[in-house]
N, C-alpha and C positions, 0 to 999 in steps of 0.2 A: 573597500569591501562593504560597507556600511552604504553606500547609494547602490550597490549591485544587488542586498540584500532587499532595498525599497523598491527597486524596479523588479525585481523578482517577485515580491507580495502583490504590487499595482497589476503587472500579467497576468498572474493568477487571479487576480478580482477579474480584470475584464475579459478572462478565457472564460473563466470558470461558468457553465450554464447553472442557473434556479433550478429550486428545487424541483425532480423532474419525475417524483413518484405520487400515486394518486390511490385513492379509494384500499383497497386491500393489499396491493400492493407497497404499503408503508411501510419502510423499515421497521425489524423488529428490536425493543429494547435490548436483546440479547447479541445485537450484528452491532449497534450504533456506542462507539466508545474506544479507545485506543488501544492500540492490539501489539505486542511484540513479538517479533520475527523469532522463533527458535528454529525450524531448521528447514531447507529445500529440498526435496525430494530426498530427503533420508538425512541429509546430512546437516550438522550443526551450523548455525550461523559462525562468522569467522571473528574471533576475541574483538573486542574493541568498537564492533561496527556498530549493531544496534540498531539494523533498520526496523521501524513504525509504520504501522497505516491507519489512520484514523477514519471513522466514519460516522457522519453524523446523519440524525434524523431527518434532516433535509436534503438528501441527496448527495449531500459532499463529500469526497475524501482526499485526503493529503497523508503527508510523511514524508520520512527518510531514507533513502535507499539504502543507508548506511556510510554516503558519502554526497550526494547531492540531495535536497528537498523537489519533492513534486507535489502535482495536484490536479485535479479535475472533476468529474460528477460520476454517482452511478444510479442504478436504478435494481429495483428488487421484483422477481416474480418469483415467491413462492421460496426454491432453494438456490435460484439464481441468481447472482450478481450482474450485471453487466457494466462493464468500467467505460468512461468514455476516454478515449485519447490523451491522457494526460500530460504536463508539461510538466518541464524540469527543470534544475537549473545543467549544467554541464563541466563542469570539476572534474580533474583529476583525482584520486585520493591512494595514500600509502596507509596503514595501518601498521604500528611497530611488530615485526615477527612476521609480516604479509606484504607479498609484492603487490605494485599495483594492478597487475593483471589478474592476481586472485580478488581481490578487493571489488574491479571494477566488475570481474568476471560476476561473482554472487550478487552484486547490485543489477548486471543486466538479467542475471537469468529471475531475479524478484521483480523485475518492474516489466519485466516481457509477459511472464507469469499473470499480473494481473490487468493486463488487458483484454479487454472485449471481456466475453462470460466466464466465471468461476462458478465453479458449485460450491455453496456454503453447506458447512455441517460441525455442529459441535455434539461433544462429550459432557461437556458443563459448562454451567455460566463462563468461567472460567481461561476456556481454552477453544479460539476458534482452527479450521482447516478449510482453506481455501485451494479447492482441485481444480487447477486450468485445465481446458480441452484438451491439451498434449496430453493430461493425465498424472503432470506432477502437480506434487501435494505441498501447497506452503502451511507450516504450524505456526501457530501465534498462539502469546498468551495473553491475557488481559493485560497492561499496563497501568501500572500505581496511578 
């Protein structure tokens, strides 16, 4: 588990593109920082999971689906995100009280979710919402 875990990091270094935002378009302090999953188009995250997505001021993000880690670059105009293709690793996962197809289910519909553009919009430092083109809304909160 421990050399799938090294090669999974090493991918990610050599997928992952530099930083790929410029001039005004830099992320802003309020996008860049770790964000917890609270709930997919209306509904709560499922006990135990706990997917993340982080993003930094240099264009990167990563996290958890709540059962495998990913990662790849995004870029900002304005209230737009756009995510680039991101990798992952590919785990099955059970969660106690949750079958795996519920489990795997809300980690696909979070990592389909932020592909390609999101619209970003917050209420407060706080509390980001990231709306895919379908028009579903993922809620995050800041993370400790």
């Amino acid at each position: 588990m421990r050399n799938a875990a090294i090669a999974f990091s090493l991918l990610l270094a050599a997928c992952v593109n530099g930083p790929q935002t410029t001039g005004d378009d830099e992320p802003t302090p309020y996008i860049v920082g770790s964000w917890k999953l609270t709930s997919v188009a209306g509904a709560p995250v499922l006990g135990g999971t706990n997917p993340t997505r982080t993003l930094t001021s240099d264009g990167h993000a990563n996290g958890n689906g709540g059962c495998n880690g990913f990662g790849g670059s995004y870029t900002r105009a304005g209230d737009t995100l756009t995510f680039s293709r991101m990798i992952s690793t590919m785990m099955a996962c059970t969660r106690p009280g949750f079958t795996s197809e519920q489990v795997m289910g809300q980690e696909h519909r979070f990592l389909s979710a932020l592909n390609g553009q999101v619209r970003a919009s917050q209420s407060d430092m706080n509390m980001l919402v990231l709306t895919a083109s379908s028009g579903e809304a993922l809620r995050f909160e800041r993370a400790p």
